[in-house]
C-alpha positions in Angstrom: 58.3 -39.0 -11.3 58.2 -41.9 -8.6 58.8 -45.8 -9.7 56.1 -48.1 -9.3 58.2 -49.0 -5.8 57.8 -45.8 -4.7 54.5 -45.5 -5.3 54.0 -48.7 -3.2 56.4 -47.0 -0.7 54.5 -44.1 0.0 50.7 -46.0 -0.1 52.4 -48.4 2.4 53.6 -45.5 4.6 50.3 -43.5 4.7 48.2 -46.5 5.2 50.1 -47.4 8.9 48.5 -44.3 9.9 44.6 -44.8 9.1 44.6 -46.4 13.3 46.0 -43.5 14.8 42.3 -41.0 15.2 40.2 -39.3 12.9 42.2 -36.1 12.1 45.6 -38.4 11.0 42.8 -40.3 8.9 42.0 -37.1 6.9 45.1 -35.9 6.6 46.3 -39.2 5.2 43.1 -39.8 3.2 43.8 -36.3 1.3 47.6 -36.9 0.8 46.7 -40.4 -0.9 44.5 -38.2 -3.4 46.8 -35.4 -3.7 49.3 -38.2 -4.2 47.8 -39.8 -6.9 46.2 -37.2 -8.8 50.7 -36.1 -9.3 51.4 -39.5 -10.8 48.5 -38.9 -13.2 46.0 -41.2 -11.9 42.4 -40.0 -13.8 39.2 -39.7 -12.1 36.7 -39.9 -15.2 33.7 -37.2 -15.9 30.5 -37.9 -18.3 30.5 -35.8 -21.1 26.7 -35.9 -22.5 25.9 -35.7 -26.1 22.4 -34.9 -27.5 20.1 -32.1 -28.0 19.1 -31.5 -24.9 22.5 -31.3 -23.3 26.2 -29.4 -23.6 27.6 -31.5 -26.7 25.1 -31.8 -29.5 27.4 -34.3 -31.7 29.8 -36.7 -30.6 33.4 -35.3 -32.1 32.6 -32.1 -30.1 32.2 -34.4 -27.1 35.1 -36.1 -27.8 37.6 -32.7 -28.3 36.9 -31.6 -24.7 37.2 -35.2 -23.8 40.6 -36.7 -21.7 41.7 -40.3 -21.3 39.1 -42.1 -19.3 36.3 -40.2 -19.6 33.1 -41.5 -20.4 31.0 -40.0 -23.5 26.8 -40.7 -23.0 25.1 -40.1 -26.7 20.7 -39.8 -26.4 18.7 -41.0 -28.5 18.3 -39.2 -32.0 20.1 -39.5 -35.4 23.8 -38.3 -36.1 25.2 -37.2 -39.5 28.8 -36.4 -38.6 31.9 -36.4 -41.0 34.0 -39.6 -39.8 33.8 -39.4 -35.6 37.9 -39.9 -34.8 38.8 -41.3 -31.8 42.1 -40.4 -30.5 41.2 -41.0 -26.9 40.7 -43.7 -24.0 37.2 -43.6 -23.6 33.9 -45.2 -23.3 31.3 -44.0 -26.3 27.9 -44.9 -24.9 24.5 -45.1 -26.8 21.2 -44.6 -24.8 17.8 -45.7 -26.3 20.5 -46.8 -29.6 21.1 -43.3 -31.2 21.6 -43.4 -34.8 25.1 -43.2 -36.4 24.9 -42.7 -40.3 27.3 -42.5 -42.5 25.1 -40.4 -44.9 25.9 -43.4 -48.0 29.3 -41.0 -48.4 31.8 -42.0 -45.7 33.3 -43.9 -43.2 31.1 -43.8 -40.0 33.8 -43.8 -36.8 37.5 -44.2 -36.8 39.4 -45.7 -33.9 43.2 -44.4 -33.4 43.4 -45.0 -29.5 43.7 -47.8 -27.1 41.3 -48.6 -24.5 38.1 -47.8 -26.1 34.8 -49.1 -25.5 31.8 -48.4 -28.0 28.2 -49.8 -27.3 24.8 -49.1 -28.0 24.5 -47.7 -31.2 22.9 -48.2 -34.6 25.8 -48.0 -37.4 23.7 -47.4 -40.8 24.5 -46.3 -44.8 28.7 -45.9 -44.9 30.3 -45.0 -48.5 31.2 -47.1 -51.1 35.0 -47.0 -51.3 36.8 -49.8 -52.8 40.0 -47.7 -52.1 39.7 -47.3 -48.7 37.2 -49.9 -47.7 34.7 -47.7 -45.6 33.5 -49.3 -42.9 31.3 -48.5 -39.8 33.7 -48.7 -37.4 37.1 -48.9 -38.3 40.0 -49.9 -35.3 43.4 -49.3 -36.6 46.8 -49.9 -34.8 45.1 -50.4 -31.7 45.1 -52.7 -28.9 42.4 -53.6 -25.5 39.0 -51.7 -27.6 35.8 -53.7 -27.6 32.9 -53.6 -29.8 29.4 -54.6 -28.1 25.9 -54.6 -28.2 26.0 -52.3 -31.9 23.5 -52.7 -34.8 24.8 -52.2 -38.4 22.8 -52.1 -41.0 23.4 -51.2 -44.7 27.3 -51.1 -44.4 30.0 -51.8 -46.8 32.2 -53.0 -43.9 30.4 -53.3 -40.7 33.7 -53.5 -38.0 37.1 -53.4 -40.2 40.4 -54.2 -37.6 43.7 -54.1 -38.9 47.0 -54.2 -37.5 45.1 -54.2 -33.8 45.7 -56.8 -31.0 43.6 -58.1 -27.8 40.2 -56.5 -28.9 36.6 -58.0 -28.6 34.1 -57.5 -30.7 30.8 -59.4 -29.0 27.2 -59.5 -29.1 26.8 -56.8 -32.1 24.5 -57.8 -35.1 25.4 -57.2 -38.9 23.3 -57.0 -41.9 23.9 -55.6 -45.6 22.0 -56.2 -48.7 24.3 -55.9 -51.5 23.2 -58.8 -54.3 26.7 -59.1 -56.0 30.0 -59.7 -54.4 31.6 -57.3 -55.8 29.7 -54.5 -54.5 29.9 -55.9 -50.8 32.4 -55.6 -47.9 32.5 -58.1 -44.9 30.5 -57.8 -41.8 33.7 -58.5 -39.7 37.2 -58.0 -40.9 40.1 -58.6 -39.5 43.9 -57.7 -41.0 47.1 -58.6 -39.7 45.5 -58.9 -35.9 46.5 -60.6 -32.7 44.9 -62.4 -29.7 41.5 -61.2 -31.1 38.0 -62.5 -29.5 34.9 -62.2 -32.0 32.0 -63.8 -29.9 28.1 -63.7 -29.9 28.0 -61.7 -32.9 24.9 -62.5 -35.8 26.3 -61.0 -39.5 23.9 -61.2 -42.4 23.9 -60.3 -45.7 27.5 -59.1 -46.2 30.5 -60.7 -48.6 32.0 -63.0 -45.9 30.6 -63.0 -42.7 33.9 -63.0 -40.7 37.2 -62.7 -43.0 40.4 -63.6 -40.8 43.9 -62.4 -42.6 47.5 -63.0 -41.3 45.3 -63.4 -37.9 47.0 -65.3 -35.2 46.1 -67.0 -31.6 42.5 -65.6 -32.1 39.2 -67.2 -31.5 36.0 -67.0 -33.0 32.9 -68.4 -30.5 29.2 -68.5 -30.7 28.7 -66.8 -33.8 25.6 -66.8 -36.4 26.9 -66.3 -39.8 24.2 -67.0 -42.6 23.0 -65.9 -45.8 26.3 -64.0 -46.5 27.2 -63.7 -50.5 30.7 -65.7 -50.3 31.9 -67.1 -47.0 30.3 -67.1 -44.0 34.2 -67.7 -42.3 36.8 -66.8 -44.5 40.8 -67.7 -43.3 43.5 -66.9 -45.0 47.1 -67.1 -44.1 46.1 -67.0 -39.9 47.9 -69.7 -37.8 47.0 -71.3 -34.2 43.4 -69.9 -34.5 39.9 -71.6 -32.9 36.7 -71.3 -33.8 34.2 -72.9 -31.9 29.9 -73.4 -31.1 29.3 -71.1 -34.5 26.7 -71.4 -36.7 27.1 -71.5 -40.4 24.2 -71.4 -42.8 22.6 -70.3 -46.2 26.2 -69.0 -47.1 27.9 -69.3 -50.5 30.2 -71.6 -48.3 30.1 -72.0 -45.0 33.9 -71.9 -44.2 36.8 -71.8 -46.0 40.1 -71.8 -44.3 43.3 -71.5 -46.3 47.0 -71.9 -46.4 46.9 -71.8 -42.9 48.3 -74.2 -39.7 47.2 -75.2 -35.8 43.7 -74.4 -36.3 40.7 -76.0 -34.1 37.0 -76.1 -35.8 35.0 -77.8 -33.4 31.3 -78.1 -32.4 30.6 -75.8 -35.3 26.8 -76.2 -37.4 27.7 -76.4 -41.0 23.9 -76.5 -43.0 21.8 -75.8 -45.9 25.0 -74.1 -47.9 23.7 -75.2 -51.4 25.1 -74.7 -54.8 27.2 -75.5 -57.3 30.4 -74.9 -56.3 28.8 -74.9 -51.8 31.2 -76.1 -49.3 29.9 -76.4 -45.3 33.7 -76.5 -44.8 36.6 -76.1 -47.6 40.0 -76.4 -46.6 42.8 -75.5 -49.1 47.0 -76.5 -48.4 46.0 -76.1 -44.5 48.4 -78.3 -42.0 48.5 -80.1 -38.1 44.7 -79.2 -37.7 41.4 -80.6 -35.8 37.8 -80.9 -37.2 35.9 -82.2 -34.0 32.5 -82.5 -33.3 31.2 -80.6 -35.7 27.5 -81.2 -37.4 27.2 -81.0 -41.4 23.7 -80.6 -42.8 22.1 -81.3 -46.0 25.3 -78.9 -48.1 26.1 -79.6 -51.4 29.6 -80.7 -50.3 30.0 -80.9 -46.6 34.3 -80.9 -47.0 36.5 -80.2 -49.4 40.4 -81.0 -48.9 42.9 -79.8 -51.0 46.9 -80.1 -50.3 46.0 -80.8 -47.0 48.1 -82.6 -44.6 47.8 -83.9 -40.7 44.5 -83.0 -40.3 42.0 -84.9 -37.4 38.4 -85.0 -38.6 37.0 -86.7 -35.2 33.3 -87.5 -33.7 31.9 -85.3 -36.6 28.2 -86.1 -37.8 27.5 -86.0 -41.4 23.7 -85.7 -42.5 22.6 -85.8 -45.6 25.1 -84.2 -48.0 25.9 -84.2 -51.6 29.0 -85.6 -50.3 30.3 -85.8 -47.2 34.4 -85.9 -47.6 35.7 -84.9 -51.3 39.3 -85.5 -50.8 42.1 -84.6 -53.3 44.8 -86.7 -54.2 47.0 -84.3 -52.8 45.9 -84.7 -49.4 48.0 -87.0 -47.2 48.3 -88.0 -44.0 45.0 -87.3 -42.9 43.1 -89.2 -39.7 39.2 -89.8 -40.3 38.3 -91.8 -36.9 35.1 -91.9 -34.6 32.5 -89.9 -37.3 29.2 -90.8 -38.2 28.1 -90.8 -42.1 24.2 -91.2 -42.5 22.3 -90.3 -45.3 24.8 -89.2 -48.1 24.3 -88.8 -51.8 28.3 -89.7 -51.9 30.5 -90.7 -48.2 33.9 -90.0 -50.0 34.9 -88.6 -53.3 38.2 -88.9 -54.4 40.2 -87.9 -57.6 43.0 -91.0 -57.4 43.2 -94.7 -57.8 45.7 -94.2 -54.4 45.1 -92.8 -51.1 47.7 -92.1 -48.1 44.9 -91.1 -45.3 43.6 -93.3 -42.9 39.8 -94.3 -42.1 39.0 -96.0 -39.3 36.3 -96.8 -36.6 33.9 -94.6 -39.0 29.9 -95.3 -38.8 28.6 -95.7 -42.5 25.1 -95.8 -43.0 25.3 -97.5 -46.6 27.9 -100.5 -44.7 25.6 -104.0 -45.5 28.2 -105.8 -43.3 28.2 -108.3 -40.7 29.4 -108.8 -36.8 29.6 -112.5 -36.2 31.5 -112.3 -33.2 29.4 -109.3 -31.7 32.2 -106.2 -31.2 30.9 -104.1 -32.5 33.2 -103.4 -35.3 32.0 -105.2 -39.0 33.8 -108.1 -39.9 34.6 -106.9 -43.0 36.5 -103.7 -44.4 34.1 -100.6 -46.1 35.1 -98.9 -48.5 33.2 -95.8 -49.3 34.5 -94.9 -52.3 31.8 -95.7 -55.3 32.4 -96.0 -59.0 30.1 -93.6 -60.0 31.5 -91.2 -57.5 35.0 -92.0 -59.3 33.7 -91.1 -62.7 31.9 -87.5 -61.7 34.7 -86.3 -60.5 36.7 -87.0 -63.5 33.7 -85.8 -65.3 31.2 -83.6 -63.9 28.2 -83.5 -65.8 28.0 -87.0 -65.4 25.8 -86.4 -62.1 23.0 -86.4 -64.6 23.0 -90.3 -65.0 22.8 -90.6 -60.4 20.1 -93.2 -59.2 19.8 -94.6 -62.6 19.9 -98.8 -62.3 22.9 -98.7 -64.4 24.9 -96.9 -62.3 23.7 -98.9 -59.4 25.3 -101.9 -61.2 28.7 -100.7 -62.0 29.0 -99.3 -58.1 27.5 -103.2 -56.7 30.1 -104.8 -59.5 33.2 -102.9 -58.4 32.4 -102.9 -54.9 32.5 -106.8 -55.6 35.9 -106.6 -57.7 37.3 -103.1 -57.1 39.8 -102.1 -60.0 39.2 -98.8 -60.7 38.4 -96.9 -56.8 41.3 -96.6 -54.5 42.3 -99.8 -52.9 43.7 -98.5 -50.2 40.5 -96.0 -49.4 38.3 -98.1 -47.1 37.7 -98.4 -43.5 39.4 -101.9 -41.8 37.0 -101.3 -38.8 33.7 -99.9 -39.7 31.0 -99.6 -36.4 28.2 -101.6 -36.6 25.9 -98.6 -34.8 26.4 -94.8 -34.5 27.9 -93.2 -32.4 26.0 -90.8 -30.2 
């Protein structure tokens, strides 16, 4: 078997002669095909499925199959036993066949490298809380992608695990499961590497996109809503990015968890209601950015816990329950440049002390002055409020909100703080938003 300089040798060699007349152009044309056709070079074939052609289900397409080859599935529905594929090759659909998974089993199982599936509609897979059926399931695998699919009615829709440098893009996800615990998630991810998940829309599922020991993977232009938990879900997956996603109508929009080096920026965080609703929760995560990001009308639009040297920058936060609920043991933390408009609550905190840093925030509910016209108020904000102080020490408390009383205790310690965190406030609040 030649090197890959040999190989270059010999194209080099036959090449000099393509000048020298017609018959030495043949004659070298055909030993460049001969030639690479020994080293193993593949010239692909379609293989057609349907039932009007050769192959009337796919696994029969894909035993007579060879690396490179290209598999074209018609129109029509297909109840296979799981399709495994243990091949290189591109899995077509035309006119979106049907793959069903009969509500027994796992739909198709991907064992080889280099695959490509598109076109198809992925419906009913098993319930298996052992082995977590999913529609498409890509294990130990590395350079597959994932387009332009339908799922529908799935426990898992596309389940990767231990895979690297896949793409899973432009496919749309829906379930219908009510409780949790009967649901899978739309995209799922395990133990994966320099992964792309972009343009997909997931629906209806446990968490929309659930990222575990993931790393140097990003998640772009996504539409994750409605999903029973999460519509992102992060767990122990460092250096990761997510970016232009949309998150709405979700238990919680994100939560991203004992986790490092992650980028959330110009995400849409909205409508995530309810009693215990995040747009963003972040729990013991580390040297991370939140930038320009929109949060919209959720119950809480972040919560930080045990979270250190993090950048929340240029974010805009509309009309929340509250915007930042940070826990005493949160530190180190930069909020700088973000506009708060509109709030039930700017900042809720847990402790008479704070080691984070505010500054050059606009705030809405700020009645200060500029005398000497920078822009910046001539006094300090600080956005901690009494009543704010006493629900989180005691919840139902929330009952007494917009009642005069409590609008006297926040005007009298706002006056003569004692009780809010002293150190809490913003020395150089802006005078107009920023746009």
């Amino acid at each position: 078997m030649l090197n890959q300089n040999g190989i270059k040798h010999y194209l080099k060699w036959s090449f000099c002669f393509l000048s020298e007349g017609l018959t030495k152009r043949r004659t070298v044309l055909l030993f460049i095909i001969g030639f690479l056709i020994s080293c193993g070079v593949n010239f692909s074939k379609p293989l057609l499925v349907g039932s009007n052609h050769n192959f009337k289900t796919i696994q029969s397409a894909l035993s007579s199959a060879k690396d490179g080859d290209t598999i074209f599935v018609y129109s029509g529905v297909y109840v296979e036993n799981t399709i495994l594929v243990n091949k290189a090759v591109k899995i077509i659909g035309i006119n979106r066949p049907i793959l069903s998974g009969d509500n027994k089993h796992e739909i198709m199982k991907i064992k080889s490298d280099n695959v490509l599936v598109r076109g198809f509609l992925f419906r009913d897979t098993g319930l298996n809380f052992i082995y977590d059926n999913a529609a498409i399931k890509l294990d130990s695998v590395k350079y597959c992608t994932i387009e332009e699919n339908k799922f529908i009615n799935n426990f898992f829709g596309i389940y990767l695990s231990r895979a690297s440098n896949c793409i899973v893009i432009n496919n749309e996800l829906e379930a219908f499961q009510t409780k949790e615990t009967y649901s899978g998630n739309g995209i799922h991810l395990w133990q994966c590497r320099e992964m792309t998940i972009k343009n997909n829309k997931i629906k209806g599922h446990r968490d929309g996109i659930y990222f575990e020991f993931v790393k140097r993977s990003e998640i772009e232009g996504n539409s994750s809503q409605s999903n029973l938990r999460y519509g992102l879900h992060f767990m122990f997956s460092d250096s990761c990015r997510y970016y232009n996603n949309y998150f709405t109508k979700n238990g919680a929009g994100v939560a991203v968890m004992f986790t490092k080096n992650v980028d959330m920026s110009n995400n849409i965080f909205e409508y995530n209601w309810g009693g215990a609703a995040y747009g963003l929760l972040l729990k013991d995560i580390s040297d991370s950015k939140i930038l320009r990001n929109q949060f919209i009308k959720n119950t809480c639009a972040i919560y930080f816990e045990g979270c250190n040297r993090v950048t929340t920058l240029e974010n805009n936060f509309l009309e929340n329950g509250t915007a930042i609920r940070l826990m005493a043991n949160s530190m180190d933390n930069l909020f700088t440049k973000n506009n708060f408009i509109g709030n039930s609550f700017d900042v809720n905190t847990n402790s008479t002390k704070s080691y984070n840093t505010f500054e050059s925030n606009y705030w809405s509910e700020y009645k200060g002055y500029d005398l000497n016209k920078d822009g910046i108020g001539d006094i300090p904000f600080r956005p901690v409020k009494l009543f704010s102080f006493i629900i989180e020490q005691n919840r139902p408390a929330l009952i007494l909100m917009r009642s005069l009383f409590v609008d006297i205790l926040n005007v009298a310690e706002n006056i003569f703080p004692s009780l809010t965190p002293k150190t809490l406030m913003d020395s150089k609040p802006k005078m107009t938003k920023y746009l």
